[in-house]
C-alpha positions, 0 to 999 in steps of 0.5 A, spaced: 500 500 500 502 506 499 503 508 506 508 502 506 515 504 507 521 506 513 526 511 512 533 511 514 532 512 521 526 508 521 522 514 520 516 513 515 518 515 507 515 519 504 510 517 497 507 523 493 501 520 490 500 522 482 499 528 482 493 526 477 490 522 482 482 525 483 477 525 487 470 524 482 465 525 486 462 524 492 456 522 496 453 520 503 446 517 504 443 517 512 437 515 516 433 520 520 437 522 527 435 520 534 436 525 539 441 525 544 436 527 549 431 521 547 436 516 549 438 519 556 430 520 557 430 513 555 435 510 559 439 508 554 445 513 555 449 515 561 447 523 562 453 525 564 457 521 558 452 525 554 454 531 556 461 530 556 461 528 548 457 534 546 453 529 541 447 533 540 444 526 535 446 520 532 443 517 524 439 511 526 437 507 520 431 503 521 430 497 516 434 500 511 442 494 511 448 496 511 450 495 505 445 498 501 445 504 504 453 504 502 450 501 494 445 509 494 451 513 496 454 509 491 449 511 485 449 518 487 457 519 487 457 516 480 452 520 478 456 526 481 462 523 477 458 524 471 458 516 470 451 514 474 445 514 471 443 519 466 437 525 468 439 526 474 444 532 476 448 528 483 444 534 487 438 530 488 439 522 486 433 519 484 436 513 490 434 518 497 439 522 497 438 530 497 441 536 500 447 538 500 449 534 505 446 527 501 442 526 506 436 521 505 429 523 504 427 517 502 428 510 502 427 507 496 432 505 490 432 503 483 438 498 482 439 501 475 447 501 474 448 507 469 452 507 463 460 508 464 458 503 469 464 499 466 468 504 467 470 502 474 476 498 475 475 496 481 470 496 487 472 497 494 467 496 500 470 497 508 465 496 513 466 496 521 460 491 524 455 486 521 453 486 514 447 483 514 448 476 513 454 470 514 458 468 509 457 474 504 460 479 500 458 486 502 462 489 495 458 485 490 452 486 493 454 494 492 457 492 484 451 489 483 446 494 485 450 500 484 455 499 478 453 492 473 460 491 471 464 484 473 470 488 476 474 486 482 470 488 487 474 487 495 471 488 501 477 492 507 477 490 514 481 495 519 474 497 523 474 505 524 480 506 519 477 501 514 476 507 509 482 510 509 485 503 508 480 503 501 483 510 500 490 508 499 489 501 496 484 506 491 491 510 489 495 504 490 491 502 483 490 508 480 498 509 480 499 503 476 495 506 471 490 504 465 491 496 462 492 495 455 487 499 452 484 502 457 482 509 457 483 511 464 481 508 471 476 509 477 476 506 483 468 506 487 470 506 495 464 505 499 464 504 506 456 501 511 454 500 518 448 499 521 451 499 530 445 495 531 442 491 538 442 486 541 450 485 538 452 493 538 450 498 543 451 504 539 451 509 546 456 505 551 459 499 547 465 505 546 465 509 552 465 516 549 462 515 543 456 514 540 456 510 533 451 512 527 448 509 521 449 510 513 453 510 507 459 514 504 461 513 498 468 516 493 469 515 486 477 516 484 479 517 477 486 517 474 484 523 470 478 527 472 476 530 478 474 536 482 479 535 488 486 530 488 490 527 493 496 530 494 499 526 500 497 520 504 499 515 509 498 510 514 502 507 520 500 501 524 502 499 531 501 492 532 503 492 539 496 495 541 492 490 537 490 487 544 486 493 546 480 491 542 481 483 544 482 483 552 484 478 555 478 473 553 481 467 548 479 466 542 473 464 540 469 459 535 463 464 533 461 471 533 459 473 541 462 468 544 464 471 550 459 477 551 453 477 547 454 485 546 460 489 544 464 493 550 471 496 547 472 498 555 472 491 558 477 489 553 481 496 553 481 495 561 484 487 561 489 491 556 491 496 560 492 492 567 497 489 564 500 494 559 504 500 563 498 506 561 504 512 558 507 507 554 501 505 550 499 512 550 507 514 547 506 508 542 499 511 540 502 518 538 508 517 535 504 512 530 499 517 529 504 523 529 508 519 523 502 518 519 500 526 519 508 528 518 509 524 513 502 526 509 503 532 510 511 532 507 508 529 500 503 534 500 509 539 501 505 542 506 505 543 513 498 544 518 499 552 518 498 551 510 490 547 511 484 550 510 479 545 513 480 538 517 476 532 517 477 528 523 473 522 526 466 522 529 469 522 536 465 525 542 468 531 544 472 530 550 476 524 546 476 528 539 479 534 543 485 530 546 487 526 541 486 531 535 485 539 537 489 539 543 495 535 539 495 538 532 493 545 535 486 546 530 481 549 532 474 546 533 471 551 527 475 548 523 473 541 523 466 538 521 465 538 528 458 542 529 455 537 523 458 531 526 456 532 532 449 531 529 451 524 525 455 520 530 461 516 528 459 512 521 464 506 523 468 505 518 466 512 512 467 518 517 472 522 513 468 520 507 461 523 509 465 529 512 468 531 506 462 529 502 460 534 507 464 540 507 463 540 499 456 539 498 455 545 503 459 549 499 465 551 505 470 548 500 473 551 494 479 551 489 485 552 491 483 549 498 487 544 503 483 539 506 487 534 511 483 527 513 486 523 520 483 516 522 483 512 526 482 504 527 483 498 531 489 493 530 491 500 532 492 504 524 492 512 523 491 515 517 492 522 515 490 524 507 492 531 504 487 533 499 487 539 494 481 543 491 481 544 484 474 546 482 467 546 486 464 541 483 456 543 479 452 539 485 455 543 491 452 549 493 456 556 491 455 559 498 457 556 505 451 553 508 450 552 516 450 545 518 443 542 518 438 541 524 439 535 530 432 533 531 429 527 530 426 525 522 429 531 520 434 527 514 431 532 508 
């Protein structure tokens, strides 16, 4: 991948993705939100957690699977590319989604695949939970109601990080370039998630954050784009794997030692037998490598950056391992819309820039920076660059939408 790689001195090398590696189009498909508020009064969440993650609501799908909330944001990304279904302008896709936001307003889909579907030489989904069934792959479910061609389709792992791990795999292909007698080459990046009982809880499997459903989507070209990738990288520390595992042994099937996830049981077995400063030296230097060395290819540093898009953490832990530590202020993240989204799994950095974009805060000439984290432990830092505003986004700022309850169009 690209982010592979060490220095001279074991510091990761830097690697310039092409400079005609572009971002296409993009889209975000989400269900109505519940308010925070609801699920205090509910019981389902602590009070004082709430009020420390400074959460407002959270996407809540209904009955709509993980995957096909992927394969509609998928459509409308393809139709903003210019490679979807024709008579429709990508600002509001005949599959639910509307907005600047790409926010759905609908729940039906056609699974039409539009012309140019063929053009896609490579179909990457990434996922952090339950799919919908056993023994399946999510990506050609995606390739079969979104795309219609035969390209490999792939699904990625790496939990929170798992999008920007399809991003770097995404480029990696991209950089190869275009087969005999191929014109160009695009990439369809989606990633789904529905944090569903009684395997998840979305408001206290993972102390601090409050996890949300829906589907992104990135369609990346070898040529053609409103935005390119300017630098990318990712830095993994093995050593921290055993902090989402605990001290529980391996089981023989899914939930076999607790029947619902709780990341803060396995992170206190961890941390009872791993001295706390250690961990936390090995986590930063990993994440500060990871920024250091996207910035470098980029050829830029955090002073030159525009905008940032940073994961759906509650506050307090978005403060600590992000604002604080990169000193970047709060107004110049996707903060005050995420906070009403809830963390998309394994597609935050996607839905964020979707946002940014569609919103009309971005324009040519402007740095966006994207950091990630994900279990195992991974950190990935992308610089993007502006090169137009493309025609779906709005031509003024907008203020992030309203939290409350049925509000997604």
């Amino acid at each position: 991948m690209t982010e592979a790689g060490l220095g001279a001195e074991g510091a990761p090398a830097a690697e310039t993705p092409a400079p005609d590696i572009r971002i296409a189009g993009c889209a975000v498909w989400l269900p109505p939100r519940t308010p925070v508020a609801d699920a205090v009064a509910a019981g389902l969440c602590d009070e004082a957690l709430a009020t420390t993650t400074g959460m407002l609501s959270v996407a809540v799908a209904r009955d709509e699977p993980a995957p096909e909330m992927a394969a509609r944001a998928a459509r409308t990304a393809l139709e903003r590319s210019g490679f979807g279904r024709p008579g429709s302008d990508g600002a509001s896709g005949a599959d639910g989604v509307s907005g600047a936001d790409g926010v759905s307003s609908s729940g039906a889909a056609s699974g039409a695949a539009g012309p140019g579907s063929g053009d896609v030489s490579l179909i990457l989904h990434a996922s952090f939970f339950y799919q919908g069934h056993d023994l399946w792959a999510p990506a050609s479910y995606v390739q079969r109601t979104a795309v219609g061609n035969q390209c490999p389709a792939i699904e990625v792992g790496q939990v929170s990080n798992g999008g920007m791990a399809g991003l770097g795999l995404a480029v990696d292909h991209l950089r190869a370039g275009p087969a005999a007698g191929e014109p160009d080459r695009r990439v369809l990046l989606t990633t789904g998630d529905a944090f569903r009982p009684p395997g998840f809880d979305r408001w206290r499997s993972d102390s601090g954050t409050f996890y949300g459903d829906g589907g992104t989507a990135l369609v990346l070209s070898s040529r053609e784009g409103f935005a390119r990738i300017r630098g990318l990288a990712t830095v993994s520390v093995p050593e921290l794997e055993g902090m989402h595992r605990g001290d529980d042994p391996f089981g023989h099937a899914p939930f076999s030692h607790r029947p619902v996830v709780d990341l803060d049981a396995c992170k206190k077995d961890f941390l009872a037998t791993h001295r706390v400063p250690q961990v936390i030296a090995a986590s930063g230097a990993a994440q500060d490598a990871a920024v250091e060395r996207a910035l470098a290819a980029a050829g830029v540093t955090l002073a030159d950056v525009d905008r940032f898009v940073l994961p759906h953490l509650g506050r307090k832990r978005l403060r600590a391992g992000h604002l604080a530590r990169f000193g970047i202020a709060e107004e110049r993240t996707t903060w005050e819309w995420s906070r009403g989204i809830g963390h998309l799994g394994a597609g935050d950095q996607i839905a964020g820039f979707d946002h940014l974009v569609g919103s009309g805060s971005l324009g040519a000439g402007d740095l966006v920076v994207w950091m990630s984290v994900g279990a195992g432990f991974t950190y990935s830092c992308a610089v993007v660059e502006m090169l137009e505003r493309p025609h779906w986004a709005a031509t003024t700022p907008t203020a992030p939408p309203p939290t409350s309850a049925g509000d997604a169009a």
